[in-house]
C-alpha positions as CSV (number, residue, x, y, z in Angstrom):
1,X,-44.0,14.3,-109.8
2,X,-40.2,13.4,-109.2
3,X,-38.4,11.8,-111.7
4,X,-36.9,8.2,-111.4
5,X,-33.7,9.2,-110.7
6,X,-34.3,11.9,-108.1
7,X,-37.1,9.2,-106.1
8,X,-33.9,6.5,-106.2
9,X,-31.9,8.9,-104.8
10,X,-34.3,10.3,-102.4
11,X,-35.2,6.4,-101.2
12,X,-31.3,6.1,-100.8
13,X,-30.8,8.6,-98.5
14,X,-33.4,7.6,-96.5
15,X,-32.1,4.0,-96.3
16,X,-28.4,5.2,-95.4
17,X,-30.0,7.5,-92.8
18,X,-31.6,4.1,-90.9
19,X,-28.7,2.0,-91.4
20,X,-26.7,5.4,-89.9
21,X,-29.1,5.0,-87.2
22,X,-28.9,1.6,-86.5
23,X,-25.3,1.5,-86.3
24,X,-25.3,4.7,-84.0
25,X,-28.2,2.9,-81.3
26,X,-25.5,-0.5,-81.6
27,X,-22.6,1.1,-81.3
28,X,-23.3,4.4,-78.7
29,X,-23.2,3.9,-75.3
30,X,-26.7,2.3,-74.5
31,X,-28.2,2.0,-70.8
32,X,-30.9,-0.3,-71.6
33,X,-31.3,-3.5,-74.2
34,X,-34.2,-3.1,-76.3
35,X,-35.0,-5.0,-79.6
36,X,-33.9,-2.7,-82.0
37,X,-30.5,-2.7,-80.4
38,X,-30.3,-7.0,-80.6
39,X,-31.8,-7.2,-84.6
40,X,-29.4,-3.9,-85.1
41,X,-26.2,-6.3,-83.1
42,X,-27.4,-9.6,-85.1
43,X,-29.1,-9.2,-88.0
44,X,-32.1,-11.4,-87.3
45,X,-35.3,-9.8,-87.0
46,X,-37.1,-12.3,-84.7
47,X,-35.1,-12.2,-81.0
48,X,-35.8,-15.8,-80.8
49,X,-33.7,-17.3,-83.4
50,X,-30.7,-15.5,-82.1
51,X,-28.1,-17.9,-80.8
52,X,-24.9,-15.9,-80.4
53,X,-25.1,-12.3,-78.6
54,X,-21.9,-9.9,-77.9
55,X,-22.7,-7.1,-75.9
56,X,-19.4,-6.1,-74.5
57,X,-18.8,-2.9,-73.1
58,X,-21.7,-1.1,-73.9
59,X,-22.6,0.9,-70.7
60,X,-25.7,-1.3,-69.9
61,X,-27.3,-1.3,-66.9
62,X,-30.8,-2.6,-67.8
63,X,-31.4,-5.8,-69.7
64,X,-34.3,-5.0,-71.3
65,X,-35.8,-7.8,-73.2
66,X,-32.9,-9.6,-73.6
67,X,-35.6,-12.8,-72.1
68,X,-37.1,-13.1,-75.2
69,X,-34.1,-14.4,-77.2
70,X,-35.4,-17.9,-75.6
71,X,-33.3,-19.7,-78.2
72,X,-29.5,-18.0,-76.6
73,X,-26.8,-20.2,-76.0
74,X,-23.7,-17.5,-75.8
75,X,-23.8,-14.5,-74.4
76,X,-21.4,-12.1,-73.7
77,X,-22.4,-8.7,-71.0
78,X,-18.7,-8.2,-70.4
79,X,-17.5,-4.8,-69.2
80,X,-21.2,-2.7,-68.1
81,X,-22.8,-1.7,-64.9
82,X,-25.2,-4.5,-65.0
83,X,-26.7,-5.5,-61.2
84,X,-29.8,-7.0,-61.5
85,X,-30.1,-10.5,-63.8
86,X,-33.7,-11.4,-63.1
87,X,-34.6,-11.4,-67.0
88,X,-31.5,-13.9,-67.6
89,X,-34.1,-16.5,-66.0
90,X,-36.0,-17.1,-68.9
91,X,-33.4,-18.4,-71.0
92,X,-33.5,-22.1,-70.6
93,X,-30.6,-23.2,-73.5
94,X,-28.2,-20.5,-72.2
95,X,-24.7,-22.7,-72.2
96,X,-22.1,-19.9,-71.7
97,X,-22.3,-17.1,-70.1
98,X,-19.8,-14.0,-69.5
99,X,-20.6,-11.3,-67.2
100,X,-17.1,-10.2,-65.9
101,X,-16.4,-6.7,-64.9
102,X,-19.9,-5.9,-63.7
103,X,-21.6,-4.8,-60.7
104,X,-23.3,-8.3,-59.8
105,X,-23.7,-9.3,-56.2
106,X,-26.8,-12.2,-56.8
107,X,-27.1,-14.8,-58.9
108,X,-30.0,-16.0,-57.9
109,X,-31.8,-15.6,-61.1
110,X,-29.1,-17.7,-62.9
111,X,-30.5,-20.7,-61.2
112,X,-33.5,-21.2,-63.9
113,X,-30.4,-21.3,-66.4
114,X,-30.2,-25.2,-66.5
115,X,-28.4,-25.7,-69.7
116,X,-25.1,-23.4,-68.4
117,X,-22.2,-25.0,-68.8
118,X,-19.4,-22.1,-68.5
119,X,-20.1,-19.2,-66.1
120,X,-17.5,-16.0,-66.0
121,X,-18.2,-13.7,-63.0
122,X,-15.0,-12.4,-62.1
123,X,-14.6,-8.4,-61.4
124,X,-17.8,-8.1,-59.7
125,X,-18.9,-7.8,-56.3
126,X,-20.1,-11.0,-55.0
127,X,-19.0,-10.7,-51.4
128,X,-19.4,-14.5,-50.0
129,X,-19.5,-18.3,-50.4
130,X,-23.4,-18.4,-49.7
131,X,-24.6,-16.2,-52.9
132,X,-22.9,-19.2,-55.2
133,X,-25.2,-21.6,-53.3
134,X,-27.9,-21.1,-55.6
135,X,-26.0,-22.4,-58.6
136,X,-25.5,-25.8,-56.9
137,X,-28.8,-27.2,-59.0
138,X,-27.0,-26.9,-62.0
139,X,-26.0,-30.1,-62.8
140,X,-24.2,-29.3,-66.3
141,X,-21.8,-26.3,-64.6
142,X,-18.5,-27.2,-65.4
143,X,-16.7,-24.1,-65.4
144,X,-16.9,-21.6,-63.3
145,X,-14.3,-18.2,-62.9
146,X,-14.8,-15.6,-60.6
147,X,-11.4,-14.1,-61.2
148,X,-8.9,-13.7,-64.1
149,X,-5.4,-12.9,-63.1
150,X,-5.1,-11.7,-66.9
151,X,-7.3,-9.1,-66.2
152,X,-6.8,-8.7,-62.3
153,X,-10.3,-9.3,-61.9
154,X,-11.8,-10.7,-58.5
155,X,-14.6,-10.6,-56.4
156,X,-14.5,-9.9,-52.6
157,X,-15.3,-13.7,-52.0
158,X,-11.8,-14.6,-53.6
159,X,-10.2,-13.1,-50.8
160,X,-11.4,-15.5,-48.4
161,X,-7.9,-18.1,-47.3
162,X,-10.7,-21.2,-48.1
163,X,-12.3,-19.8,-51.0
164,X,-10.8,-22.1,-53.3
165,X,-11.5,-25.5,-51.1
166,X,-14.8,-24.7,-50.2
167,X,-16.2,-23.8,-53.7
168,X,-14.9,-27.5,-55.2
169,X,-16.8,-28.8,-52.2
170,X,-19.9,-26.9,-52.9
171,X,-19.6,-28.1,-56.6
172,X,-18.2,-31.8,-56.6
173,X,-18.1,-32.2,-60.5
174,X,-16.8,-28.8,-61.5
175,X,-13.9,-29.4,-63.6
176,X,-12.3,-25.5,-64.4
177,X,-12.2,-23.0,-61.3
178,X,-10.5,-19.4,-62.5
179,X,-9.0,-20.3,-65.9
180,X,-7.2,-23.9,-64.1
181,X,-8.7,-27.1,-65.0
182,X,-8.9,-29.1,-61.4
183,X,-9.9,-32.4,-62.6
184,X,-9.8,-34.4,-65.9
185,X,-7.4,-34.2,-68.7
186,X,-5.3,-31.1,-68.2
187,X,-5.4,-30.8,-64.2
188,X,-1.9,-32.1,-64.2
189,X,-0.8,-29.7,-67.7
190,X,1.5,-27.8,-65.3
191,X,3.5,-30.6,-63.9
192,X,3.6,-32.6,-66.8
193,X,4.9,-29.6,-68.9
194,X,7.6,-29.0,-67.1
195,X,8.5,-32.8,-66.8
196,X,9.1,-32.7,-70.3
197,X,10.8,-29.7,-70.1
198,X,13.5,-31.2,-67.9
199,X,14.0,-34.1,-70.1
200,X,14.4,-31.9,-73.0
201,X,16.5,-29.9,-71.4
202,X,19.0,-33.2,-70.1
203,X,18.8,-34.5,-73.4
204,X,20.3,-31.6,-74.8
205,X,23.7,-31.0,-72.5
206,X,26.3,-33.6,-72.1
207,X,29.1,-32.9,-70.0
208,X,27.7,-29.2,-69.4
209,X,27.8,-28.6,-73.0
210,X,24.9,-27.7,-75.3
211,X,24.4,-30.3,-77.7
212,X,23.3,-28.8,-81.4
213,X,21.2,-31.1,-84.1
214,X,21.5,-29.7,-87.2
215,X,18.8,-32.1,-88.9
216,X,16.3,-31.8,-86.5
217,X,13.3,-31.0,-88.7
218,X,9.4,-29.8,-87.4
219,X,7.3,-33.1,-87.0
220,X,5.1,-31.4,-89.0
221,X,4.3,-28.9,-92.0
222,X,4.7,-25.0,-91.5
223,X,0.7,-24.5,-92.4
224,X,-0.2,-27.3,-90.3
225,X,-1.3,-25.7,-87.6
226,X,-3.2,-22.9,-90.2
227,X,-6.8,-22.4,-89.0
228,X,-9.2,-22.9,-92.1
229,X,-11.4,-20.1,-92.0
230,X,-15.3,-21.1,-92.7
231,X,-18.4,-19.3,-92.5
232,X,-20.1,-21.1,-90.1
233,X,-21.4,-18.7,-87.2
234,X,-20.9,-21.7,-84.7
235,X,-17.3,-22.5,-86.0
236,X,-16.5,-18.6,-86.6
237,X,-17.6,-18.0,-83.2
238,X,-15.5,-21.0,-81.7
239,X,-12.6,-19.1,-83.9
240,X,-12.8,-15.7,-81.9
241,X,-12.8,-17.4,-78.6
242,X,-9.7,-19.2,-79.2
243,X,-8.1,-16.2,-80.1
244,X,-8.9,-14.4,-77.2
245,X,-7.7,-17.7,-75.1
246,X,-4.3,-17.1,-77.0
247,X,-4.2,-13.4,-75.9
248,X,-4.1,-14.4,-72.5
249,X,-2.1,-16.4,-72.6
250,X,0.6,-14.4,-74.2
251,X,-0.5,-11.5,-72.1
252,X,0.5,-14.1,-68.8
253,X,3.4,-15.1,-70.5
254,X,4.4,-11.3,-70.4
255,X,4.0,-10.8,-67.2
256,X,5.5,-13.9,-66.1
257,X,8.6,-13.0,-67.8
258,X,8.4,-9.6,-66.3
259,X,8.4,-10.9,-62.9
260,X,10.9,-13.8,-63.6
261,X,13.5,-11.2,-64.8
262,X,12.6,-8.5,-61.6
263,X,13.1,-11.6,-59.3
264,X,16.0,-12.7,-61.1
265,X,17.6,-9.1,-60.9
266,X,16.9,-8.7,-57.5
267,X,18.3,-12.1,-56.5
268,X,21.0,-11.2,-58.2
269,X,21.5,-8.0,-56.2
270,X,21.6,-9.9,-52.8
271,X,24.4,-12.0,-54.0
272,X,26.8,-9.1,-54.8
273,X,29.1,-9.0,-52.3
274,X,29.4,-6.1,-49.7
275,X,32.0,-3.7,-50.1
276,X,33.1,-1.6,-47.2
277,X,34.6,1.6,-47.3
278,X,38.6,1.7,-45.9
C-alpha cells in the first residue's frame, strides 16, 4: 500500500493532468462545440445555466450542442468558419449575438431567436437583401451591423448603392445600422459634436488670436470617470464590451487622422506653385 504522501501526490498529478486537458480542448483549435469544451470555457457544469459564452476565434465550424445552453443571452462566435446556424434556433432568451468574420450566407435559423436585440454579421457572405427577410419577425431587433469599417468587414449585400435605404425600410424600428445610431438619441451625435466644436472653437479666438484661460479647471474630479471594478459577471461583462467599443474607436480615430493628414499633404501639393524650367 502507498503511503499518504505518495497517494496525495499521485491524486495531484492526476488532477493537474485534467485541468491540463481541459485547458488544452478550450484553448486548441477546436472544429466542433461539444460540452466538455462549454463547462471547460465557463465553469458551469450544467449547459443550461450558462448565460455568457465567448467563443472567439476558435476554428469552429460545427456547433455542436451549443442548443442546449437554453438559458444564453450573449454569445460571441466571432472569427471561425461557421456556415450553418440551424442549432442557434433553440435558444429562445438569446439577446446579443456576434457572428462577424464567418462564413454565413442564411439566417434563417436566427428567426426562432425572438429575444435578439443586437445582431453582428458583418465579414461574411450574405450576398442579398432577401436573406435578411427572415429576421423581419423579430420585433425586439434593434441593432443590426453587417459591416465594421474598424475591421473592414462587409458582406457582398453592402455593396449594393440602396443597401442602406432598403434595409431601414425592411426594419422600420431598427435604431443602429453598422456601428451608427439612425434614430433616437445619438442619430444626430455627429452634427451636434461638431456644433459645439465650432462654438468652442469661436469662443476661444478674438481678433485671430488664441485666447488662453489660465483658471479654467475640469468640471469634474480626475477619478471621476474611474470605472469601479465589481465582480458581477453581468456588470464585468458590460465592462469588456465597453472596452472593446473604446478600441474602435481609437482605432477610427487613427485612421481618420491618417487620412486627414494624407489629404491635407496632398492638398497641399496641388497648391505649390509650378515652376518652369528657363
Amino acid at each position: 500500500m502507498l503511503p499518504v504522501s505518495s497517494m496525495i501526490l499521485h491524486n495531484t498529478a492526476h488532477i493537474s493532468l485534467a485541468e491540463e486537458t481541459l485547458r488544452v480542448l478550450s484553448d486548441a483549435d477546436c472544429e466542433k462545440i461539444t460540452a466538455l469544451l462549454l463547462k471547460s470555457r465557463t465553469g458551469e457544469f450544467d449547459l443550461e445555466s450558462i448565460l455568457f459564452l465567448k467563443l472567439r476565434g476558435l476554428g469552429i465550424h460545427d456547433l455542436g450542442c451549443i442548443g442546449e445552453c437554453i438559458s444564453l443571452e450573449r454569445l460571441d462566435l466571432s472569427g471561425n468558419n461557421i456556415t450553418n446556424l440551424t442549432p442557434l434556433a433553440s435558444l429562445r432568451l438569446l439577446a446579443v449575438l456576434n457572428l462577424s468574420a464567418n462564413r454565413i450566407s442564411n439566417l434563417e435559423p436566427l428567426c426562432s431567436c425572438e429575444s435578439l436585440q443586437h445582431l453582428n454579421v458583418a465579414g461574411n457572405i450574405i450576398s442579398s437583401v432577401e436573406s435578411l427577410h427572415c429576421l423581419v419577425s423579430l420585433r425586439k431587433l434593434e441593432n443590426i451591423r453587417l459591416k465594421d469599417n474598424t475591421y473592414n468587414y462587409t458582406n457582398p449585400v453592402c455593396r449594393n448603392t440602396s443597401y442602406r435605404t432598403v434595409v431601414l425600410e425592411m426594419f422600420p424600428s431598427i435604431k443602429v445600422l453598422d456601428g451608427e445610431r439612425v434614430v433616437g438619441r445619438g442619430s444626430d451625435l455627429y452634427q451636434l459634436c461638431k456644433d459645439i466644436d465650432d462654438t468652442i472653437k469661436a469662443g476661444s479666438y478674438k481678433n485671430g488670436q488664441l485666447i488662453e484661460h489660465p483658471d479654467c479647471k475640469p468640471w469634474v474630479e480626475d477619478s471621476y470617470w474611474d470605472i469601479k471594478r465589481s465582480n458581477n459577471a453581468i456588470i464585468e461583462e458590460a465592462y469588456k464590451q465597453f472596452n472593446d467599443v473604446l478600441h474602435e474607436c481609437r482605432l477610427l480615430n487613427n485612421r481618420a487622422t491618417h487620412v486627414i493628414s494624407q489629404t491635407e499633404r496632398s492638398m497641399s501639393l496641388k497648391k505649390q506653385p509650378k515652376q518652369y524650367a528657363i
